[in-house]
N, C-alpha and C positions, 0 to 999 in steps of 0.2 A: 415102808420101813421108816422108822420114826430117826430124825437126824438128830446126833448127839449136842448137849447142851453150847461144847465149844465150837461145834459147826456151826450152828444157829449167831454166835457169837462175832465168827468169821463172816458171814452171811452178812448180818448185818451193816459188820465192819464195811464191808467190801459197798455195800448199797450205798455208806453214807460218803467211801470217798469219792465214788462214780456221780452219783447227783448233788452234793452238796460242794465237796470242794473243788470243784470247775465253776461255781455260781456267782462267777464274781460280777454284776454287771457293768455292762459298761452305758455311759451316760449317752442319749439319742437325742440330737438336734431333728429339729424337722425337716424331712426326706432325710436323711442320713438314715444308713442302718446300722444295727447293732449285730456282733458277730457269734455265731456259735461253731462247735465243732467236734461231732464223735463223741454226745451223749445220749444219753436215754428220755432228758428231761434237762430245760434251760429256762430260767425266767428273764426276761429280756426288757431293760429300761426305755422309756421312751418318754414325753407329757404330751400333756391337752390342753392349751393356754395354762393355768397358774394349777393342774393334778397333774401327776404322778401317774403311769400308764404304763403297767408290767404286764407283758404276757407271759402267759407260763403253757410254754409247748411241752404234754408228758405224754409218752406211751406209755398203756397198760397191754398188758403185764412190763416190768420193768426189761426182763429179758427174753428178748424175740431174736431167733435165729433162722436160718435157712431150714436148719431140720427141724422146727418148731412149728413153721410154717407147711410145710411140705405134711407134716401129719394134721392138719387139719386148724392151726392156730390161726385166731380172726384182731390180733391186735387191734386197741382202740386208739386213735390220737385225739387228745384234748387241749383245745384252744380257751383260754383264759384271759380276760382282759379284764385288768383290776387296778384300785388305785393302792398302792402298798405302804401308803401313811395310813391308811384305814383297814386295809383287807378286804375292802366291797367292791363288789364285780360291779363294771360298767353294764348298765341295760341297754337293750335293742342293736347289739355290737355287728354289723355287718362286716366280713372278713373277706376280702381276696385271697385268696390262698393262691400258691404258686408250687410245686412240687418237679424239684429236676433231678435224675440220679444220671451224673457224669455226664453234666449239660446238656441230657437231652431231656427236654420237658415234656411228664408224664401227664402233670393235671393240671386244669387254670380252670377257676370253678369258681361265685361267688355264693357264700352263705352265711346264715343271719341266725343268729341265736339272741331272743327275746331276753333270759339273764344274763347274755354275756359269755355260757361256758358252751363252748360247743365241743361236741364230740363226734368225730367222724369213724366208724370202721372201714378197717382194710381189708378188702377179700382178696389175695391174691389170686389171679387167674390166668391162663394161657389164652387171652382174647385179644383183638387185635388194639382195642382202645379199652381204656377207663370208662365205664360208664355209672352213673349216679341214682341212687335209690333212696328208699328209706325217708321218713321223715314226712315234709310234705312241699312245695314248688309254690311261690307267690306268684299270684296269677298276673301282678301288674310287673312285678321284677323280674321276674323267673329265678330269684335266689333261693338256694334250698333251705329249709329251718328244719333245725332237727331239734328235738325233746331229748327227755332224761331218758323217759318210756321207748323212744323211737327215733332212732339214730339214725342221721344218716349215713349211707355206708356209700364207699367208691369201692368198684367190684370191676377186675381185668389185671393189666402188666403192671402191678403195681409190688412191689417190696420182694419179687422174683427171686433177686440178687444181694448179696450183702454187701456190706460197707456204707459209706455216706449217704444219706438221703436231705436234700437241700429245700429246706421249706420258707419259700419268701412271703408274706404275710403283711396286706396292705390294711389298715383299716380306714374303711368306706364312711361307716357310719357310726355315732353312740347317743344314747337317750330319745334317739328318736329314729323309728323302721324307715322312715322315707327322706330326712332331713341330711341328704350331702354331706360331709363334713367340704370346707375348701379345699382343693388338689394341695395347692401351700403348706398345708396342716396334717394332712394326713399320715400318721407314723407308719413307717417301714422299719420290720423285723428279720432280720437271715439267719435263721438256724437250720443247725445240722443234726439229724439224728442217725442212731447206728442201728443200722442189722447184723449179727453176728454171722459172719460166713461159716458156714461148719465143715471142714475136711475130717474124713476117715482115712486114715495112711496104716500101712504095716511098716512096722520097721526092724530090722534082725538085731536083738540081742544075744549076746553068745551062741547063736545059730541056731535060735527059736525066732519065730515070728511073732510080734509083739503089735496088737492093733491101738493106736492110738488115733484121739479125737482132740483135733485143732480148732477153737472160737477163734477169730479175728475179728473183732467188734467196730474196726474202724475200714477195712479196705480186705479184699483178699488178699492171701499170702501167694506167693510164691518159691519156687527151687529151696521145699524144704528139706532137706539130709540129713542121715544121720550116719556119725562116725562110731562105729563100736569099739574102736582101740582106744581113744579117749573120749566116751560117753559125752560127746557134744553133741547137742543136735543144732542147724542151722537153717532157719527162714528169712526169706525177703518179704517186705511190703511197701509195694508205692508211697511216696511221702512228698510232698511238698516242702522244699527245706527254706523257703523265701521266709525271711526272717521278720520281714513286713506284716506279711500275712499272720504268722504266728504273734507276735505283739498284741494282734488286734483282735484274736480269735480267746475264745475259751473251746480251749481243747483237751481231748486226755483222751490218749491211746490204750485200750485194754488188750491184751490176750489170752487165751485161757486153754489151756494143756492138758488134759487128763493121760495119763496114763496107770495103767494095770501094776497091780506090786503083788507078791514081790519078783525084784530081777534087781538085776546089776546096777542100773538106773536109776532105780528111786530105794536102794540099799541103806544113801549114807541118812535120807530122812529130809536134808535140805539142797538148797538150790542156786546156785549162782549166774549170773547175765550179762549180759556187754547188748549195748544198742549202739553199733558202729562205732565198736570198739570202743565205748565209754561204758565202764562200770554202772549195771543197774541192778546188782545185787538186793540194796535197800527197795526197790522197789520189786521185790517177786513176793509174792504172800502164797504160801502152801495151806488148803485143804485138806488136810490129812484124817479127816472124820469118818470117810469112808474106808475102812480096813481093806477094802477088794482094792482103791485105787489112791491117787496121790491125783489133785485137780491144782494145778500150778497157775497162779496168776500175777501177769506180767502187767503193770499199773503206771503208766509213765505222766503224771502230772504236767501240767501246761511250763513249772517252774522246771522242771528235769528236761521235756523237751526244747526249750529254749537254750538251756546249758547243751545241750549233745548239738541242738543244731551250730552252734556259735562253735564246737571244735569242727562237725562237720566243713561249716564256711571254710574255716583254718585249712584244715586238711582236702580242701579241693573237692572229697565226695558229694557236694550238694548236687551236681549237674546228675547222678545218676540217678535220682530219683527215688531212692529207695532207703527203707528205715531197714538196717541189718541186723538181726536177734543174734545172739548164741545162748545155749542156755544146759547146762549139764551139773552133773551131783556138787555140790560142796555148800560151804559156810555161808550164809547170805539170807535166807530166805528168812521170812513171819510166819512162824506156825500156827495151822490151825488150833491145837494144844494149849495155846495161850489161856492164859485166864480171863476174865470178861475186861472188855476192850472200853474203855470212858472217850467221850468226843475229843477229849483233847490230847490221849493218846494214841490215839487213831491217826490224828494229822503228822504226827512225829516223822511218822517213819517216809511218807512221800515227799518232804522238804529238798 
């Protein structure tokens, strides 16, 4: 089915405020790391004596879910090491890679890509460890080098589950396969990438059963409800409200709601929100492109979640740990409907 012009519009939108407007980086002393949090793709500052030294960790496809995975999806992750006054990839780049989801470490692996970009696939699998293929094994290092042609892939318990996936990222070596960099020197990266958890719920609108599909791109959700006398629906998700933490992160929390129309619920056309009981209206962008459904997305900016957490502090809730949605019909929402969306209109609405 071919998607309409202003979906595509939306689409877009939606890509550029997810990977672009969390990009902000932050400057990396050596051993210091630089922070990421709940994206798809982060490029992350560092230097090399007197260059400039960006990695840019992307997954492809941009959007990977639990049910994306589950039917057979082999996402790629690509490691980038480049100098970004130039745009040229560092050669002979040896990477530690460190992979942990909810501090237990899945992979500690080293590999070496002869340009610089390496590309790893993920096979998720119900085996008891990660194990490493693809590509080809230095016989004197044992670090794996993978090709454009021939990737290497880690295949086992890997990307299982959604929410945060914690990639720490040492680099070993550059401009030369066997030449050390000093321990002193060598830059450290921490980013976070997301898997989209996918819940299937029913929920009863005027005493029909109504199936709807919840993305949570940052954490699973919990104690979702729904009230059919005032068409609220209400989710929890784990959240870190340390303020510290957030300061230093690039972060941006996504949700993504689909529900079936028509009914009660997606009547009025748009959509209003509260993140712990702070107004996040401005930040819901409606999908309306599809006539069978309404695909509601909840878009919370690093600048929005620092405001909510600073009333959170206020208001005592930070100890509970958890980010609190509501989200039900009225005035608020970005329609899919819009007319073509320009960069600088784009960023307006998430301020």
């Amino acid at each position: 089915m071919m998607r309409s012009a202003h979906g595509e519009d939306l689409v877009l939108f939606i890509l550029i405020v997810v990977v672009i407007f969390p990009l902000t980086s932050a400057s990396l002393c050596t051993k210091q790391p630089a922070f990421g949090d709940g994206l798809t793709q982060e490029q992350l500052t560092a230097s090399l004596g007197n260059r400039k030294a960006d990695l840019l960790i992307k997954m492809t496809p941009a959007v990977v879910t639990t049910e994306t995975l589950q039917k057979g999806q082999k996402p790629i992750v690509e490691f980038r090491l480049f100098d970004s006054n130039s745009n040229e990839s560092f050669t002979h780049v040896t990477y530690y890679i460190i992979l942990e989801k909810d501090g237990k470490r899945l992979l500690a692996y080293i590999f070496h890509d002869h340009n610089g970009d390496l590309k790893i696939q993920m096979n998720p699998g119900n085996t008891s460890k990660i194990a490493i293929s693809g590509g080809e094994q230095d016989p004197l290092l044992g670090t794996w080098i993978g090709t454009q042609t021939n990737p290497v892939i880690a295949s086992g318990p890997i990307f299982l589950s959604g929410g945060l996936y914690h990639f720490i990222v040492r680099i070993e070596t550059v401009d030369s396969d066997y030449t050390l960099l000093p321990e002193s020197q060598e830059p450290i990266y921490d980013s976070w990438l997301s898997i989209g958890n996918t819940e299937n719920k029913q929920i009863d609108i005027d005493g029909k059963q109504i199936p709807i599909k919840v993305i949570s791109y940052y954490d699973k959700l919990k104690n979702l409800e729904f009230n059919n006398k005032n068409m609220q629906m209400k989710f929890d998700m784990p959240f870190n409200w340390n303020l510290s933490r957030l300061d230093k992160a690039n972060i941006f929390v996504h949700e993504e709601i689909n529900v079936p129309k028509p009914n009660a619920f997606t009547t009025k056309g748009s959509y209003a929100g509260t993140a712990n009981g702070v107004d996040i209206s401005k930040n819901i962008i409606l999908d309306n492109s599809n006539p069978d459904k309404d695909v509601i997305h909840v878009m919370l900016p690093k600048s929005t979640i620092i405001h909510i957490a600073d009333q959170v502090s206020k208001s005592g809730q930070a100890s509970s740990g958890l980010m609190r949605f509501t989200l039900q019909p009225g005035m608020g929402s970005m329609k899919g409907s819009m007319g073509p969306m320009s960069s600088g209109s784009s960023m307006a609405p998430m301020s």
